[in-house]
C-alpha positions as a printed Julia matrix, in Angstrom:
111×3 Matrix{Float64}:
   0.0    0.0    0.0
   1.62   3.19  -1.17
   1.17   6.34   1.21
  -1.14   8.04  -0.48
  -3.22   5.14  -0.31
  -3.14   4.8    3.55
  -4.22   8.61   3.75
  -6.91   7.97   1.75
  -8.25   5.02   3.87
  -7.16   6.82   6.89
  -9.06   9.78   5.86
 -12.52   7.84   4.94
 -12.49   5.75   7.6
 -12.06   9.2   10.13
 -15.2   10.92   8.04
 -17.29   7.61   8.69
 -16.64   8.09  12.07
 -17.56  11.65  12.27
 -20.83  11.57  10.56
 -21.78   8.54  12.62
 -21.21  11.11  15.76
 -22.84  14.03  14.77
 -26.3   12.1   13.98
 -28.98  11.68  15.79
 -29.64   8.6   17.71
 -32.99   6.78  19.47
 -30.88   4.79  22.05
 -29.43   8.62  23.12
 -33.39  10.16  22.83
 -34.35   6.94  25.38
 -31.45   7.57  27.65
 -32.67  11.16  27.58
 -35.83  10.67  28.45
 -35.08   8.16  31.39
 -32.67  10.91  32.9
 -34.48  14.28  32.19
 -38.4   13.69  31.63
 -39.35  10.3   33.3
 -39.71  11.61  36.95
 -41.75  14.9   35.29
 -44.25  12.94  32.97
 -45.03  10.42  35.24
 -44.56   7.33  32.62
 -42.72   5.49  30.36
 -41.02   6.16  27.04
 -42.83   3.75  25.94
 -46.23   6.13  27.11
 -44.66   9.55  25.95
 -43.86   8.09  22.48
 -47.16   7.04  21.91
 -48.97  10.09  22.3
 -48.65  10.68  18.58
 -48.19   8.75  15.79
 -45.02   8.88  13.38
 -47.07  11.47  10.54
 -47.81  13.61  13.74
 -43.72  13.31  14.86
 -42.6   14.08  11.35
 -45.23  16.96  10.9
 -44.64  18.76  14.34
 -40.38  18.4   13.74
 -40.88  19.79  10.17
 -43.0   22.96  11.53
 -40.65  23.64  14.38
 -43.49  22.52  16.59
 -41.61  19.55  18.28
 -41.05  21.39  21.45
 -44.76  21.93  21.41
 -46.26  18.59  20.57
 -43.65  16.78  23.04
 -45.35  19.53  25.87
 -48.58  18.55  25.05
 -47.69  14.82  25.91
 -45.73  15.87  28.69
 -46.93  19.06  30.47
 -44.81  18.51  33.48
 -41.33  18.86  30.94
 -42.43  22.09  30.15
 -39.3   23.98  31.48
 -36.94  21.43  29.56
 -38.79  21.84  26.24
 -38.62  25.46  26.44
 -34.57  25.55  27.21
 -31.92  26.69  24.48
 -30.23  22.35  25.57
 -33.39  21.07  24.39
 -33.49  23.09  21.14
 -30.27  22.73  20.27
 -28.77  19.12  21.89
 -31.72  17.31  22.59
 -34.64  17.57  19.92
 -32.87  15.42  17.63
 -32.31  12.3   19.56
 -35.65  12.76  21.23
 -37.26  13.22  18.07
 -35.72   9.83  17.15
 -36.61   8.22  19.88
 -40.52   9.14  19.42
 -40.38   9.14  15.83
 -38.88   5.48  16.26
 -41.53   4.17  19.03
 -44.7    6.5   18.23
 -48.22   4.51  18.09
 -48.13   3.01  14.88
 -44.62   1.89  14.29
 -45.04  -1.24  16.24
 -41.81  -1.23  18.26
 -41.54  -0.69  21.94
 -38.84   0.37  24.14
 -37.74  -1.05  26.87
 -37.75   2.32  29.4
């Protein structure tokens, strides 16, 4: 293997791993959820993520309404919905999470 070769490998292999880090992820929107919003809602992920179904998850996270819809299902998280962490660190992998779970996707979590 010639060194421009290894560079080449080197560098694809080190972009794989960045883009796998910088996406969103359900199993980080469940431990989320467990840590930040299960003592406030009062139930399960399970519960929270189906309040809605996956149309209704997709719908609310195009129109900027996720904070709003995720409220609704969980009036007691209203403080962490509303915070710059949520819009900016959270949504994602919570969005995720519900999007993953909602009503009619027929999976359920395990929280």
């Amino acid at each position: 293997m010639t060194t421009l070769q290894k560079v080449a490998f080197t560098a694809i292999i080190g972009l794989g791993l960045i883009g796998t880090s910088a996406s969103a992820d359900t199993s980080k929107g469940k431990k989320i959820y467990m840590k930040k919003l299960k003592g406030k809602c009062g139930f399960t992920g399970a519960i929270f993520a189906q309040k809605h179904t996956q149309a209704e998850w997709e719908d609310a996270k195009a129109n900027g309404k996720l904070g709003e819809l995720m409220m609704e299902a969980c009036p007691g998280g209203k403080e962490f919905f509303e915070s710059k962490k949520f819009k900016k660190k959270y949504s994602k992998h919570l969005y995720d999470f519900v999007h993953d779970y909602a009503k009619d996707s027929g999976n359920v979590p395990s929280c």
